[in-house]
N, C-alpha and C positions, 0 to 999 in steps of 0.2 A: 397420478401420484405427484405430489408435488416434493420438489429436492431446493433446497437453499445452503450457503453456507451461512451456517448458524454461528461457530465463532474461527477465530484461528486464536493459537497460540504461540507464543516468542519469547525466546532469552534474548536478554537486552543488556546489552554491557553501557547505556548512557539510559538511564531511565529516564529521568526527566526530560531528556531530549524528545526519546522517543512520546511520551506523550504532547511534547509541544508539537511534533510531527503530525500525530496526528487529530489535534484541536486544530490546526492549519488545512488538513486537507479536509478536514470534513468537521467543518464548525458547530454541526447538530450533536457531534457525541458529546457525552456526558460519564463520568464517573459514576458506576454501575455500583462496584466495591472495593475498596483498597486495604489490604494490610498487610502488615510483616510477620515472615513466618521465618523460622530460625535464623532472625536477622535481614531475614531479604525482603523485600516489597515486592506483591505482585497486586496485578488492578488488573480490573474488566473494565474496559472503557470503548464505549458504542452507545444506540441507539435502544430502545425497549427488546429492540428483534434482531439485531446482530451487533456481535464484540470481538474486541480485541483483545486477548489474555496477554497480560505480558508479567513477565518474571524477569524479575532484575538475576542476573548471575555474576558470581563472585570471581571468575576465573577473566583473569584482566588479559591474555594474551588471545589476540585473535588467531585463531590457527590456520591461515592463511587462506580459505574458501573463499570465493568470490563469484557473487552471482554468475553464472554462464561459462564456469569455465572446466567442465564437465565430471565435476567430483560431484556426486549423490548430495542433494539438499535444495532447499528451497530456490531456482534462480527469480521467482516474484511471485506479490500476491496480487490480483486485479480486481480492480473493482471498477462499478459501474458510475458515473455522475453527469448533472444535470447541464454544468458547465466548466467544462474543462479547461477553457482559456483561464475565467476567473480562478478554478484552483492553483493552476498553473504559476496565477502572479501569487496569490497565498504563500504557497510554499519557497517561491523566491525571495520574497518580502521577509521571511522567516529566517534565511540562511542556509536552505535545503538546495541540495544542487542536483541538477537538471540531468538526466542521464537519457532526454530524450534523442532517437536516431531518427533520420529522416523518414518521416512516414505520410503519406497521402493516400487516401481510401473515401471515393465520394460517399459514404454512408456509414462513415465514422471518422473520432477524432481521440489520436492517444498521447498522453504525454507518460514519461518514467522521470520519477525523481528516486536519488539515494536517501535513507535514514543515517542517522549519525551512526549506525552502527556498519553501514554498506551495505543494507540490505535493500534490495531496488524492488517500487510498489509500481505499480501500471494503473494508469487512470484512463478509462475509454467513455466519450462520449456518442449514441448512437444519433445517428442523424435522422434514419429514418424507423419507422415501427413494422415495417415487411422482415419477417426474419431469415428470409431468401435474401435480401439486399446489406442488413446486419450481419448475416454470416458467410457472406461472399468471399471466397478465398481463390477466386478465379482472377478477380480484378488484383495486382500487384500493390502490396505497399509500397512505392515509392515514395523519394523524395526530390 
């Protein structure tokens, strides 16, 4: 059986950031479909075989959640890529800030950057293709 995540979906209180977010970390998506629906903008924006929904929302007050700090909701989305250093300067080059913590893992490499809205993405690069070595949670991330 084969399982992938096919899209996610987001309310976005800076849309156009968020999509400059994410032409930065992953320069291959493409505008899938955009349009406004009672007023709002929402777009698919990704590749042929996975997207990003994102829904602009009208309500301007963040109500105070913040990745990891143990209220019910998204603390990150992760995904996989081929070079993690180079996204890394991408999204620094952009204006995205860096929410990575010290990590060290011989058969991986991750970095976290925050979205204009604070919502924090996880980027992992795998070093190796053993998925005994890839999903090693014996070896300590340090830093």
């Amino acid at each position: 059986m084969m399982i992938r995540l096919e899209h996610a979906n987001l309310h976005v209180r800076h849309f156009d950031d968020a999509v400059r977010f994410l032409k930065a970390a992953f320069p291959e998506f493409h505008v899938r479909r955009e349009a406004v629906t009672d007023g709002l903008r929402w777009m698919h924006i990704g590749t042929d075989e996975t997207y990003i929904a994102l829904s602009e929302t009208n309500i301007d007050q963040n109500p105070g959640r913040k990745p990891y700090d143990g209220k019910p909701g998204v603390n990150h989305l992760g995904y996989e890529v081929d070079d993690v250093d180079a996204l890394r300067q991408r999204l620094a080059a952009a204006g995205f800030r860096d929410s990575t913590y010290p990590n060290t893992h011989p058969h991986r490499k991750r970095v976290y950057f925050y979205d204009a809205d604070g919502n924090d993405w996880e980027f992992v690069q795998y070093l190796s293709d053993n998925p005994l070595e890839r999903n090693d949670y014996e070896l300590p991330d340090s830093g």
